[in-house]
Steps between C-alpha positions, in 0.01 A plus 500: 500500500318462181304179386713569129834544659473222765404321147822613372732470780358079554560520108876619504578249757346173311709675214776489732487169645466360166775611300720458850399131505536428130892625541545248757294245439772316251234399253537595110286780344268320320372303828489809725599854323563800685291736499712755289554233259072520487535848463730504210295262347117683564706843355609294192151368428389835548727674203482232325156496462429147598318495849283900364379268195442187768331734723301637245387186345381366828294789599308532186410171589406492844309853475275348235422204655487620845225768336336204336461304847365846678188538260473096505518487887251776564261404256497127618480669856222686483280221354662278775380736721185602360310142400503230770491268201822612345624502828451129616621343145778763288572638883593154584716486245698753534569417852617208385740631194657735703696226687647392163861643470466719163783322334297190553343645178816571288427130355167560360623835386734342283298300349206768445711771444865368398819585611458875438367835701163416529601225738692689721154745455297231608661376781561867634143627447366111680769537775314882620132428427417198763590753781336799299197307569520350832581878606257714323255235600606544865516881459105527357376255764679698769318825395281578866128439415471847675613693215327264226136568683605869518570485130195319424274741742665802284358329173851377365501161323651319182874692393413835764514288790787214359732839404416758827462250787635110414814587303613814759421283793683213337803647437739425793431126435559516096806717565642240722409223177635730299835462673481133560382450145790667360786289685340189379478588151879665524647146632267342234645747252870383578430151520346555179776670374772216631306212308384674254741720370443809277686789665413638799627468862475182524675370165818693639482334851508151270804634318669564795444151660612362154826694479595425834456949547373505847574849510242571229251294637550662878459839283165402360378380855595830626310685177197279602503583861530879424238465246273354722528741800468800277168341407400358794607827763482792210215416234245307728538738851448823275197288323381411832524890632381687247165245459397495863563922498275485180230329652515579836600209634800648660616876588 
């Protein structure tokens, strides 16, 4: 048996259990729907437009600041990495703002920003770039020192040897911060989204609560999850393959 269809068979059965235990259960729709009921309401959403434009809205945002926190991340990361000065003073910082939950920030963001996108932005883009860091940091001092004197013996210094022997031997470690970066600034994107407002996700899982809809918010957890596993066991494993085969790192 498959890995995909024992997936889809322990799948069916949750599916199964669920709507089977929302029939009996006694309790009204809006406090437990079934899962048909879900269904119904994810296909409305869908025709009508409302969760494609929700979806749409919160991608835009996450992709750019998710892109925003990679070139941040790196950059910090390889000075981190590089001076020993940088290291013991901005390196101790970040160690110590990536324990701060991002929507710890939403605050300040209001007040910098306002109550508009480039809060939600913000607190996206600061919610990825702590663990950028504290990856790529890890990933460039994990590089073996047998393959930077190698390098070095060869003649390759400055960009050459950053490009053909730190960033290729760093990349299982900034894949994996890659991943982790991106379900920190997703969760900071919905809580973003539920204080914030402005579309998205997020605003529709507030609706939900507000209209007492439980079937619409169960729908959006469900677009979330599927979103994120896409990402997470689609985008990043084919990243992660096709890399290491590029440079070697794996056959």
């Amino acid at each position: 048996m498959t890995t995909a269809l024992r997936r889809v068979i322990f799948i069916a059965m949750i599916a199964a259990i669920w709507e089977v235990t929302s029939k009996l259960s006694g309790l009204p729709s809006f406090m437990f729907p079934s899962l048909t009921q879900v269904f119904e309401t994810f296909v409305n959403g869908l025709i009508s437009g409302q969760i494609t434009a929700a979806i749409g809205k919160s991608m835009g945002r996450i992709l750019l600041g998710f892109l925003i926190a990679i070139i941040i991340g790196l950059i910090l990361g390889y000075f981190i990495w590089r001076y020993k000065l940088v290291e013991d003073t901005l390196g101790f910082v970040v160690t110590a703002l990536q324990s701060i939950p991002s929507i710890v920030w939403f605050p300040l963001a209001i007040i910098w920003f306002g109550l508009n996108d480039f809060s939600i932005l913000f607190i996206v883009t600061i919610g990825a770039t702590w663990t950028m860091t504290v990856n790529a940091t890890s990933g460039f001092k994990n590089v073996p020192p047998l393959y930077q004197r190698v390098a070095k013996t060869y003649g390759s210094t400055g960009f050459h040897f950053v490009r053909t022997v730190i960033l290729p031997a760093s990349v299982p470690q900034i894949i994996s911060g890659l991943r982790i970066a991106w379900a920190f600034s997703w969760r900071a994107l919905m809580a973003g989204e539920l204080l914030g407002g402005g579309g998205g996700l997020g605003q529709l899982l507030e609706m939900g609560r507000s209209l007492g809809q439980m079937d619409l918010v169960i729908s959006v957890m469900i677009i979330i999850a599927i979103i994120g596993t896409i990402v997470d066991n689609v985008v990043f494993s084919r990243i992660e393959r096709n890399v290491q085969m590029k440079w070697g790192v794996h056959s």
